[in-house]
N, C-alpha and C positions, 0 to 999 in steps of 0.2 A: 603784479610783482612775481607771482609764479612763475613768468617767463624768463625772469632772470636767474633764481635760487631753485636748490634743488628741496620742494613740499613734497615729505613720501606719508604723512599719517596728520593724524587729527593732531597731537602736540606739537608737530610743525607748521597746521596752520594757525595755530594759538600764539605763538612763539612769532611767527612773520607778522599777525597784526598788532602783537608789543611791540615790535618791533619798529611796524611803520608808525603809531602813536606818537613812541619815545625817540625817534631819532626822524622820523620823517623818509618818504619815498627817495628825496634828491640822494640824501645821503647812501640809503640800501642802495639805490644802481649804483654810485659814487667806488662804493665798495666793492660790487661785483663789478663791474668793469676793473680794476685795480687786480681784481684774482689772474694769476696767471697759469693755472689749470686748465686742462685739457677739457672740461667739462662745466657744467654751472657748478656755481660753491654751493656746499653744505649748508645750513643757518648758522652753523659753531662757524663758521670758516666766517663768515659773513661778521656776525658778532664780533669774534676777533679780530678783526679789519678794524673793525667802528670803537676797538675798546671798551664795551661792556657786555656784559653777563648776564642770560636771558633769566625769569624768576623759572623754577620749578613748577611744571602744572601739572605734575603729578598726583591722583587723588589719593589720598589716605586711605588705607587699605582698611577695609573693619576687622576689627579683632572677633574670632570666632571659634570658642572651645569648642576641643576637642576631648573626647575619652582620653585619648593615647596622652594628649599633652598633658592633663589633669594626671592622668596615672603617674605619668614621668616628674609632674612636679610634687606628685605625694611621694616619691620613693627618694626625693635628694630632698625634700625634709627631713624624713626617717633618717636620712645615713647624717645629717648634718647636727639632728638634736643626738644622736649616735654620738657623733665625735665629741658635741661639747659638755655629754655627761661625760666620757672618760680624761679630758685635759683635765689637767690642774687649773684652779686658781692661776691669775695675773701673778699674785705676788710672789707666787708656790714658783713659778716659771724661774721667775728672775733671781731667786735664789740658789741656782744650784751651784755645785760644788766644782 
């Protein structure tokens, strides 16, 4: 099937054999043939031929503190228990004059 669609990385070749699974080979040439670009189609271009939407195989990033980030979320707590000793009370608010 790489001979037809343009495979440039690892998420497109992941994405071409859902591809061929969920709709089948006849249909992917079906559709590149049908492309009238100068070049083979994209997989988005291919997809959108066939009318669906390939899943995200993108891995979930780990979450990994950092100093600097710890610092920056202790300094907008500080300014934020800041603000909400100086407001007023809810009821104080809606009372004014």
């Amino acid at each position: 099937m790489e001979h037809l669609v343009r495979v440039q990385n690892e998420r497109d070749r992941r994405t071409l054999a859902w591809l061929r699974g969920y709709v089948g080979d006849a249909a992917i040439e079906a559709a590149a043939q049908r492309y009238a670009g100068p070049a083979k189609p994209y997989l988005s271009t291919v997809c959108r031929l066939l009318g669906v939407t390939a899943p995200q195989f993108d891995r979930p990033r780990p979450r990994v503190a950092s100093a600097t980030a710890e610092q920056s979320l202790a300094t907008i707590r500080q300014i934020l228990a800041a603000r909400r000793g100086r407001r007023p009370p809810k009821s104080e608010a809606l009372q004014r004059p």
